[in-house]
TORKOL-4160 file (C-alpha; in steps of 0.2 Angstrom, whole numbers, padded with zeros to 4 digits, m for minus):
329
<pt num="1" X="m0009" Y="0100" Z="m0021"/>
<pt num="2" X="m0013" Y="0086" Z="m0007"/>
<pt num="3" X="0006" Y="0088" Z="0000"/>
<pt num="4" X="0007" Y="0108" Z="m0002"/>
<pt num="5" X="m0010" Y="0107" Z="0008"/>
<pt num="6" X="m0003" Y="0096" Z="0024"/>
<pt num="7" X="0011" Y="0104" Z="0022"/>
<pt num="8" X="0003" Y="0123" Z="0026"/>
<pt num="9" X="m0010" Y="0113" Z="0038"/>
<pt num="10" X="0006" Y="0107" Z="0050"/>
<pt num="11" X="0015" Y="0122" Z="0048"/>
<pt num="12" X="0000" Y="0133" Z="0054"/>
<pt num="13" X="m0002" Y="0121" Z="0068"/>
<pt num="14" X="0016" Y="0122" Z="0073"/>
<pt num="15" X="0014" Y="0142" Z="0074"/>
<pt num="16" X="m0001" Y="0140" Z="0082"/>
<pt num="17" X="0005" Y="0131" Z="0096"/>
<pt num="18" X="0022" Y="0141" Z="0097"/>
<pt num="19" X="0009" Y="0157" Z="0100"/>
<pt num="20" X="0001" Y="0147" Z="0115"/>
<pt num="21" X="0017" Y="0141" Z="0121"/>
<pt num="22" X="0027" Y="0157" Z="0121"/>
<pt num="23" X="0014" Y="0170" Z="0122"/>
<pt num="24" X="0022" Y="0176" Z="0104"/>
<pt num="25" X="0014" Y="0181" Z="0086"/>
<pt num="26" X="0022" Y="0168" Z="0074"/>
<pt num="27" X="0030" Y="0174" Z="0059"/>
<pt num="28" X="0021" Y="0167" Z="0045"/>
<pt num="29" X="0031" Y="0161" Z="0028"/>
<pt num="30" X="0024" Y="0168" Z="0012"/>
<pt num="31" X="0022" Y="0149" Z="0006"/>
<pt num="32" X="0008" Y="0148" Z="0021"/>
<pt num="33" X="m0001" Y="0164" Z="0018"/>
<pt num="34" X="m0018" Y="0157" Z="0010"/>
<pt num="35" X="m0031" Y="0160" Z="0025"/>
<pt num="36" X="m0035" Y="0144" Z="0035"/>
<pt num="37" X="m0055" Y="0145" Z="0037"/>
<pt num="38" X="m0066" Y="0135" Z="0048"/>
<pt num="39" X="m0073" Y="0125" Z="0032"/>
<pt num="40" X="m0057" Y="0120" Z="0023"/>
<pt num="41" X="m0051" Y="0116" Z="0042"/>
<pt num="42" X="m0069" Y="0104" Z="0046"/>
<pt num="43" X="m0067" Y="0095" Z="0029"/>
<pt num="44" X="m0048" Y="0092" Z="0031"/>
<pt num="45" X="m0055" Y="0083" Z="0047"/>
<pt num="46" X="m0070" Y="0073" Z="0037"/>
<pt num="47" X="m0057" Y="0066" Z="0025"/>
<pt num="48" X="m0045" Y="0063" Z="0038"/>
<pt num="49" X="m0056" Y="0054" Z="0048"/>
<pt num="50" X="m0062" Y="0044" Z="0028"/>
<pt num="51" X="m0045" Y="0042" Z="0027"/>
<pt num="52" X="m0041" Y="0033" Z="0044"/>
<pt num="53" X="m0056" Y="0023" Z="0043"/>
<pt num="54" X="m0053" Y="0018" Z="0026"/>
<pt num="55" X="m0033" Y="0013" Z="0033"/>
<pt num="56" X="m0042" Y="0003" Z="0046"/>
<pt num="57" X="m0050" Y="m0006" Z="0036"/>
<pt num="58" X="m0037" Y="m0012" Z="0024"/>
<pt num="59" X="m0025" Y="m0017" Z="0040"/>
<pt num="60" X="m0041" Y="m0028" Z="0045"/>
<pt num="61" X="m0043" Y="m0035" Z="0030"/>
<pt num="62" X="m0024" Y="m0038" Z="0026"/>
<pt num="63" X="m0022" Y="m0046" Z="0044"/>
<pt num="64" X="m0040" Y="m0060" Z="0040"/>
<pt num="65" X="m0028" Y="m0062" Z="0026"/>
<pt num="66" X="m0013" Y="m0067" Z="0032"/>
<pt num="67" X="m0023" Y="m0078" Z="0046"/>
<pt num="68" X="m0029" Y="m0086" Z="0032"/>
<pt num="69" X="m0013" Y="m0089" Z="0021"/>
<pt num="70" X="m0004" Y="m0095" Z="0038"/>
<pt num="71" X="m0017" Y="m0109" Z="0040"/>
<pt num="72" X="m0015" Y="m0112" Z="0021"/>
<pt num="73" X="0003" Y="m0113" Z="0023"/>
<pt num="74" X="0001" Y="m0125" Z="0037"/>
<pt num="75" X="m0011" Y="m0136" Z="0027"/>
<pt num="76" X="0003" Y="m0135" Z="0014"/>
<pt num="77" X="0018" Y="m0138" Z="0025"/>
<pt num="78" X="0008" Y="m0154" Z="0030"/>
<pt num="79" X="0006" Y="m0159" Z="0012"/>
<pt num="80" X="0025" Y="m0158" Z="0009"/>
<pt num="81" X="0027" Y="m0169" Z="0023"/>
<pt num="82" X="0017" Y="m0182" Z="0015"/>
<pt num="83" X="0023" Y="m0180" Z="0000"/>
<pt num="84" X="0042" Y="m0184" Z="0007"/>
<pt num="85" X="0035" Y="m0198" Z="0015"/>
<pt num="86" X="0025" Y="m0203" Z="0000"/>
<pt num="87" X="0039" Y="m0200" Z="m0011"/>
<pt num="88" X="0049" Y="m0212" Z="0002"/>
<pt num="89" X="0037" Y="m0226" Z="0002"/>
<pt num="90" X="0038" Y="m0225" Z="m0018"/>
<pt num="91" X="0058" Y="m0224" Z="m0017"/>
<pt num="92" X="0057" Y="m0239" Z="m0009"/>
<pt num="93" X="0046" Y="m0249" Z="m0020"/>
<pt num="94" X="0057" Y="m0243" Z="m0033"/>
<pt num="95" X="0071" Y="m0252" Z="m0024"/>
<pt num="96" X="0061" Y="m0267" Z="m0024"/>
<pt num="97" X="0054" Y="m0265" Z="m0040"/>
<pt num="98" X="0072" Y="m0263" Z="m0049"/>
<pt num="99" X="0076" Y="m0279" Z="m0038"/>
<pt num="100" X="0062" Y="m0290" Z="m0045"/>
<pt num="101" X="0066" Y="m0282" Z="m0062"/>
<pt num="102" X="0082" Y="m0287" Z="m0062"/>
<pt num="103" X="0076" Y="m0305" Z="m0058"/>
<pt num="104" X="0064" Y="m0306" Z="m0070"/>
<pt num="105" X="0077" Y="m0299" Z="m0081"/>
<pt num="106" X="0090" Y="m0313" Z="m0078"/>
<pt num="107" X="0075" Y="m0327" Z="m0080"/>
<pt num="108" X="0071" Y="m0321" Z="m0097"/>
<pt num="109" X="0088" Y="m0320" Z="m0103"/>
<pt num="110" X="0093" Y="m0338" Z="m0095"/>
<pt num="111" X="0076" Y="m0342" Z="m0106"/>
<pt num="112" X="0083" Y="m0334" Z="m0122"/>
<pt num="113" X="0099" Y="m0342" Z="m0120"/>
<pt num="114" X="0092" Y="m0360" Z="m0119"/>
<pt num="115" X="0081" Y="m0356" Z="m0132"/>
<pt num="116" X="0096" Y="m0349" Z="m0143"/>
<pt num="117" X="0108" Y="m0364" Z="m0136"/>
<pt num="118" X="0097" Y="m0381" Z="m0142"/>
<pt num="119" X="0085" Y="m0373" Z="m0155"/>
<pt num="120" X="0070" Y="m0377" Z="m0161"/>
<pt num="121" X="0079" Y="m0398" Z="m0162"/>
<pt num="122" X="0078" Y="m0399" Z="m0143"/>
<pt num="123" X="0060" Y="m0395" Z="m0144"/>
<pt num="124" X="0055" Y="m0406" Z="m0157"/>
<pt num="125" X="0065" Y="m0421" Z="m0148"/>
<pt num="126" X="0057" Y="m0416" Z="m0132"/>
<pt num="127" X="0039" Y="m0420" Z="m0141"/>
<pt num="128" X="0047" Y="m0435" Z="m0149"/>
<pt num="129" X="0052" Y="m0442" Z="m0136"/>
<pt num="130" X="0035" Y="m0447" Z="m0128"/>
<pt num="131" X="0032" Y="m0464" Z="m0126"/>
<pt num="132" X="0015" Y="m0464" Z="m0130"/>
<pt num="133" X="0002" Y="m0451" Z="m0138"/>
<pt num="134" X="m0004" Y="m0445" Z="m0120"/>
<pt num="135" X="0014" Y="m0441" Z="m0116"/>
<pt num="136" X="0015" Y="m0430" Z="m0132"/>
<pt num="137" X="0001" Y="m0420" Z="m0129"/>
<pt num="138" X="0006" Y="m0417" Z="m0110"/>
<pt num="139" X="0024" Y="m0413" Z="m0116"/>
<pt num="140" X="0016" Y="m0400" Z="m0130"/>
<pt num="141" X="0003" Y="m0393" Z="m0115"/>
<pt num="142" X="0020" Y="m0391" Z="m0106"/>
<pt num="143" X="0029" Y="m0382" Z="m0116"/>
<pt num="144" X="0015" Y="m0370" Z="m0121"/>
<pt num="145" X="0013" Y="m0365" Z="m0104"/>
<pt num="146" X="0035" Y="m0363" Z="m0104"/>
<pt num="147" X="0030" Y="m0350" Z="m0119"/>
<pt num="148" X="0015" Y="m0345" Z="m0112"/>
<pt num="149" X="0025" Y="m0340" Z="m0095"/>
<pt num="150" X="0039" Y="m0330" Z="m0105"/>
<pt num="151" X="0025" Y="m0320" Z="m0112"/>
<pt num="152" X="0018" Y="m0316" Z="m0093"/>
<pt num="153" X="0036" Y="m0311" Z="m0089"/>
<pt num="154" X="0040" Y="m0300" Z="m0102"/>
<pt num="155" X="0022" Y="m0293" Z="m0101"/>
<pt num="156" X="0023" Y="m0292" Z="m0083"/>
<pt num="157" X="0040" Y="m0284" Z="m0085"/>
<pt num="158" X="0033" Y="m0269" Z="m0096"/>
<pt num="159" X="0016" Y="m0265" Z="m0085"/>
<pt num="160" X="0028" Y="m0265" Z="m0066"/>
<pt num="161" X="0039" Y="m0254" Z="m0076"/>
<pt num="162" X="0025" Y="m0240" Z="m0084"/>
<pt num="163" X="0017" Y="m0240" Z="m0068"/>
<pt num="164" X="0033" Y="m0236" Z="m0057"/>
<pt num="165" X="0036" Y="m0223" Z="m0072"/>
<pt num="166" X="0018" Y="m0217" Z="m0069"/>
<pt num="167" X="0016" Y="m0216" Z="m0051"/>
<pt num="168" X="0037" Y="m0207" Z="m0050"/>
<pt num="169" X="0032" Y="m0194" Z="m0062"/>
<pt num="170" X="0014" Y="m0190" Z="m0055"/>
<pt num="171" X="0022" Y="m0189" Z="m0035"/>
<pt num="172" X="0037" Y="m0179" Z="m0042"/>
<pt num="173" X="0022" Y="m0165" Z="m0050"/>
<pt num="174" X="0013" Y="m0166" Z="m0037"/>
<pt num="175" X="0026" Y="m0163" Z="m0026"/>
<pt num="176" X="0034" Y="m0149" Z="m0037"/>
<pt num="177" X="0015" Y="m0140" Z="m0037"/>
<pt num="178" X="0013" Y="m0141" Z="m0020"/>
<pt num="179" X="0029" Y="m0130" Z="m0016"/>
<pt num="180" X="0026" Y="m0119" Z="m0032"/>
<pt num="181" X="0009" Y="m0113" Z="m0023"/>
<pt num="182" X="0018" Y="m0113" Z="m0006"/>
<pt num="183" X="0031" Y="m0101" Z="m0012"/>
<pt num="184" X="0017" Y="m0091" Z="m0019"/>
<pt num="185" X="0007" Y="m0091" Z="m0002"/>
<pt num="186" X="0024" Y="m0085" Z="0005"/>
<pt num="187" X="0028" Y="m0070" Z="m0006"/>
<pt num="188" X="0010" Y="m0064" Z="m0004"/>
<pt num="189" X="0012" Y="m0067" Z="0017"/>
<pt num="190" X="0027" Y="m0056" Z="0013"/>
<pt num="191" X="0018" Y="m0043" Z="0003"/>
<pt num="192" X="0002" Y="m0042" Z="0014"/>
<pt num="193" X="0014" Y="m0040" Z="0027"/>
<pt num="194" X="0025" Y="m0023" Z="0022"/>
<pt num="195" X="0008" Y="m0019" Z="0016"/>
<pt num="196" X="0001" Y="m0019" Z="0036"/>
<pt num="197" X="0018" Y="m0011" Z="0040"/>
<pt num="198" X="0015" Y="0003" Z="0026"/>
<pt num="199" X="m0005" Y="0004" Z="0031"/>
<pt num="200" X="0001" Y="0008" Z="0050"/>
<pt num="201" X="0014" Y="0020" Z="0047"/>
<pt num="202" X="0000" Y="0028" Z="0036"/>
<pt num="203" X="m0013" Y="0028" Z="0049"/>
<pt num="204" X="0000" Y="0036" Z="0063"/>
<pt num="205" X="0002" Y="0050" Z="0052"/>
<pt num="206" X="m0014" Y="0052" Z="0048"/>
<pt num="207" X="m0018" Y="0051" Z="0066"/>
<pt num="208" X="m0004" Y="0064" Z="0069"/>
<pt num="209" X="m0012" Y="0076" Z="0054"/>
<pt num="210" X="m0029" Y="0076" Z="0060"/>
<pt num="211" X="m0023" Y="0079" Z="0078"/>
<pt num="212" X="m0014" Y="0094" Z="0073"/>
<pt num="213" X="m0029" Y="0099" Z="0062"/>
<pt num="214" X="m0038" Y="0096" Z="0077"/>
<pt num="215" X="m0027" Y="0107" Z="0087"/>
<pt num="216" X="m0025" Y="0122" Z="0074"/>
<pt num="217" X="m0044" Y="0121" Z="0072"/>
<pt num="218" X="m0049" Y="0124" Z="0090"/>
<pt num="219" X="m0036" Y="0137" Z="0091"/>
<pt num="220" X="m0042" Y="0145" Z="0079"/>
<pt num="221" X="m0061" Y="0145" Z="0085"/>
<pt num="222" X="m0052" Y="0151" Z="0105"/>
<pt num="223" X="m0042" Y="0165" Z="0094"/>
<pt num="224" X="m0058" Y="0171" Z="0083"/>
<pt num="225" X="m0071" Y="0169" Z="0100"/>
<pt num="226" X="m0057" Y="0180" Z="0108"/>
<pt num="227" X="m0061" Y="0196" Z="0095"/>
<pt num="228" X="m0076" Y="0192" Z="0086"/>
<pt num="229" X="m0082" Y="0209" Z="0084"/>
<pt num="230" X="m0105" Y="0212" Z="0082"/>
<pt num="231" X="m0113" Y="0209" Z="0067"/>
<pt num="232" X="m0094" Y="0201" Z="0057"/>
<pt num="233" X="m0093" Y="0182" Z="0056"/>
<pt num="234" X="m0074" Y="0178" Z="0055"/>
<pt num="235" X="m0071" Y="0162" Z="0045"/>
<pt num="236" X="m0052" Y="0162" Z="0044"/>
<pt num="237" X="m0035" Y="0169" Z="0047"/>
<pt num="238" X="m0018" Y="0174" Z="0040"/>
<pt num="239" X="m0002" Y="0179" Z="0051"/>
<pt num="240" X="0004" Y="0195" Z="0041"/>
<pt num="241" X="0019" Y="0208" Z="0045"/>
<pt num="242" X="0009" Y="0225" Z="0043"/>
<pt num="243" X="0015" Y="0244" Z="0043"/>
<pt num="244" X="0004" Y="0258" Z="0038"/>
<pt num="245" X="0000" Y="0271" Z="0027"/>
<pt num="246" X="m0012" Y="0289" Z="0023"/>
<pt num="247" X="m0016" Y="0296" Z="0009"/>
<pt num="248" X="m0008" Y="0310" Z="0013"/>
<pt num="249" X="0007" Y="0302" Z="0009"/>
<pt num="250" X="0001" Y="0297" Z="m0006"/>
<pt num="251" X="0000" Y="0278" Z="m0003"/>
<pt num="252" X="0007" Y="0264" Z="m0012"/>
<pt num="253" X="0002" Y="0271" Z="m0028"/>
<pt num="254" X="0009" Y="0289" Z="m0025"/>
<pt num="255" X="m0008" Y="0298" Z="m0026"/>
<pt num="256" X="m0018" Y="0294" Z="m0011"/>
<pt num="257" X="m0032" Y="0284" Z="m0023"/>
<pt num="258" X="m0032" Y="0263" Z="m0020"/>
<pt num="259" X="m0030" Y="0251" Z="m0035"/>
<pt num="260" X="m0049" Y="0250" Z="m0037"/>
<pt num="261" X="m0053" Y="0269" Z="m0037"/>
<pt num="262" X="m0056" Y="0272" Z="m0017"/>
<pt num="263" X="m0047" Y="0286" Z="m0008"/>
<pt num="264" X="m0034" Y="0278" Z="0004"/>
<pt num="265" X="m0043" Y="0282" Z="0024"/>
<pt num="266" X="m0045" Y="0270" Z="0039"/>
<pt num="267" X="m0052" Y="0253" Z="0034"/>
<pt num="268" X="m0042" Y="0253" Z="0018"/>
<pt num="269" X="m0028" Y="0242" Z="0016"/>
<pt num="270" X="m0014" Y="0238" Z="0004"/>
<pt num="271" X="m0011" Y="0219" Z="m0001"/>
<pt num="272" X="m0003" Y="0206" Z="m0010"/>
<pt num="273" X="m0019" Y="0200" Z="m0022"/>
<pt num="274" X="m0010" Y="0185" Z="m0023"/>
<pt num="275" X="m0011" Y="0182" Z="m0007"/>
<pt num="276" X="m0029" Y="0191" Z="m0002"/>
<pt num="277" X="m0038" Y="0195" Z="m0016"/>
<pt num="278" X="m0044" Y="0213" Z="m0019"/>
<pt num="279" X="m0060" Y="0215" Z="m0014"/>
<pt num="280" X="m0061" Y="0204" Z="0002"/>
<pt num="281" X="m0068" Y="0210" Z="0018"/>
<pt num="282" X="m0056" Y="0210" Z="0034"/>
<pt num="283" X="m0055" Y="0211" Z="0052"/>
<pt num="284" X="m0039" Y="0215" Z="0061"/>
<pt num="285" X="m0041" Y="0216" Z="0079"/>
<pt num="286" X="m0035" Y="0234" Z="0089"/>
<pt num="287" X="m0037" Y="0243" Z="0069"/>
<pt num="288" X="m0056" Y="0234" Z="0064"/>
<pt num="289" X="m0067" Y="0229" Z="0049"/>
<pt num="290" X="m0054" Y="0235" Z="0033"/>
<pt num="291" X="m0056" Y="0230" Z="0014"/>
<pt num="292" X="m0041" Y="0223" Z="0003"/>
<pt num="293" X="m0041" Y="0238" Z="m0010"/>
<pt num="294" X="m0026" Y="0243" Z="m0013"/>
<pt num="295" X="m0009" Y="0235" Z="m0018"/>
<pt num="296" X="0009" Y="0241" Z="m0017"/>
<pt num="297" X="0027" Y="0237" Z="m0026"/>
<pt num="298" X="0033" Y="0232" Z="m0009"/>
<pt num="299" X="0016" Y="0225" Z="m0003"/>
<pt num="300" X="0023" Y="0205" Z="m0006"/>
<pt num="301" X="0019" Y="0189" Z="0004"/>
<pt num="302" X="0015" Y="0191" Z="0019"/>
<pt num="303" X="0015" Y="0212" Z="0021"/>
<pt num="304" X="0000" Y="0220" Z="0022"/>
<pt num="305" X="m0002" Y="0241" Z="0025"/>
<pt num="306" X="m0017" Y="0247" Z="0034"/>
<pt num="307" X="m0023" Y="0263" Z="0030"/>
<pt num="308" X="m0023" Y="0277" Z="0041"/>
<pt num="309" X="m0031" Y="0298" Z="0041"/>
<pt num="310" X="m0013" Y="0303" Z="0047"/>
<pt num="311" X="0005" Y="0303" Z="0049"/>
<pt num="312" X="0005" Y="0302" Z="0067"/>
<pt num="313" X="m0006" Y="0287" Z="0067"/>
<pt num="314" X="0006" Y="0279" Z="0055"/>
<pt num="315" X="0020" Y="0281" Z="0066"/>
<pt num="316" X="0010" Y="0276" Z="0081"/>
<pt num="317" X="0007" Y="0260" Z="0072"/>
<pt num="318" X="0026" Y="0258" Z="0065"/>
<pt num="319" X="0028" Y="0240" Z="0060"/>
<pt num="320" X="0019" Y="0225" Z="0069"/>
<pt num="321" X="0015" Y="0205" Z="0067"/>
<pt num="322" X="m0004" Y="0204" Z="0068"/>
<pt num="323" X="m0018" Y="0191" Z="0065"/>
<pt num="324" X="m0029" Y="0195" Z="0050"/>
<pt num="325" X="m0047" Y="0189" Z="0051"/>
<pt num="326" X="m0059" Y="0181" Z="0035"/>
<pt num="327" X="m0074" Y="0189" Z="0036"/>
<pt num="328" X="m0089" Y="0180" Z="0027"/>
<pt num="329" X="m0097" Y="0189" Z="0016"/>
């Protein structure tokens, strides 16, 4: 209904214009034929105007938003970078690290293999071989603190190795998170972006509508100041193809009596009813005030027959494009 509506809106204002421009009567389409009043036409310009502020408002919003998801971005584009420089330093103590593991590696295993080599033996003939009590006890406190040191190492070996573990794997989800919420960030800059693009192209024809409204609206209101008969207040208007008709003749309905009971004279007219519905009061400058009361197998769309007292009227009339005028009741 929204569409059909615009779409009757600019096609009125195009034949409204044309009849400025060219000093011409449009023709009207029967798709256009419901009357344009003065109400329908001042809300139409309310809600536009709803409608562009409205627009307005969500470009303003979705421009703070993108300000604020480019600073975001920047502020995460900064964390990558310290992340890669992080992750840099980290490589390298890992370099390091695998370098001092490896030492420590080959220290235990020269200590494994002497161990391996000369046994428990070699141990007992190192103690033995103390000259004194005094040397025995400094060679035992010696070689506890040989086993004592092999312990360190291997200990030593395992907490260098779960920390590099701890801090690689920690940098490296960090680092992952970071990029997963700036790829986020930039899919919504994107969105919020063809959403300003879309809001825009809204607003123009919005701005486009309600300047045609605006247009067709005060044409209107010069048209209706231009006839507005005493005592009528004209609130709309069609552009019809009319002819005419007497009861003479016996009128649409072959017997001279109207679709409501009324004998056919001047002021009656013949009408699509849907188009004007019977019973509405009209004004149709150079004939006057008329009443929709009759209808017709030929009265379609956008035809309207005015009744006349006679034959010659009729053919003095012939067939015409006129304005039709709303009268409110």
């Amino acid at each position: 209904m929204h569409k059909h509506y615009i779409l009757k809106i600019k096609t009125a204002a195009l034949l409204a214009l044309t009849a400025v421009i060219a000093g011409a009567i449009p023709l009207c389409l029967p798709s256009d034929l419901e009357a344009i009043t003065l109400n329908e036409l001042g809300e139409r310009m309310s809600q536009l105007s709803s409608e562009e502020e409205a627009l307005l408002e969500q470009i303003v919003a979705s421009e703070t938003q993108v300000q604020v998801n480019q600073e975001q971005l920047q502020a995460l584009n900064q964390d990558l970078e310290n992340f890669e420089i992080q992750l840099e330093d980290l490589y390298q103590k890992r370099k390091e690290l695998k370098e001092s593991l490896k030492l420590r590696q080959e220290l235990l295993m020269e200590r494994m293999v002497y161990t391996y080599k000369y046994g428990n033996d070699d141990v007992t003939k190192f103690i033995l071989s103390a000259k004194s009590l005094n040397e025995v006890i400094n060679n035992l406190y010696l070689f506890k603190n040989i086993m004592e040191r092999d312990a360190e190492l291997i200990q030593e070996y395992r907490y260098e190795r779960e920390e590099f573990d701890r801090v690689s794997r920690k940098s490296e989800e960090k680092k992952i998170e970071v990029e997963q919420t700036r790829q986020r960030v930039l899919e919504e800059q994107q969105q919020l972006e063809q959403s300003i693009a879309h809001n825009q192209a809204l607003l123009e024809q919005v701005k486009g509508e309600r300047s045609e409204v605006a247009t067709l609206l005060s044409e209107i209101k010069r048209r209706i100041a231009q006839v507005q008969p005493p005592g009528l207040n004209l609130v709309g208007e069609w552009d019809m193809v009319a002819t005419a008709y007497y009861s003479g003749g016996g009128g649409p309905n072959g017997n001279g009596i109207t679709a409501i009971g009324l004998r056919v004279k001047h002021g009656i007219v013949a009408v699509d009813p849907k188009v004007i519905p019977l019973g509405t009061r009209l004004y149709i400058p150079g004939y006057g005030e008329a009443l929709a009361a009759d209808t017709g197998g030929w009265v379609k769309g956008d035809r309207i027959d005015l009744g006349f007292e006679s034959l010659e009227e009729c053919y003095r009339f012939g067939r015409r494009k006129i304005k039709v005028y709303l009268v409110e009741n």
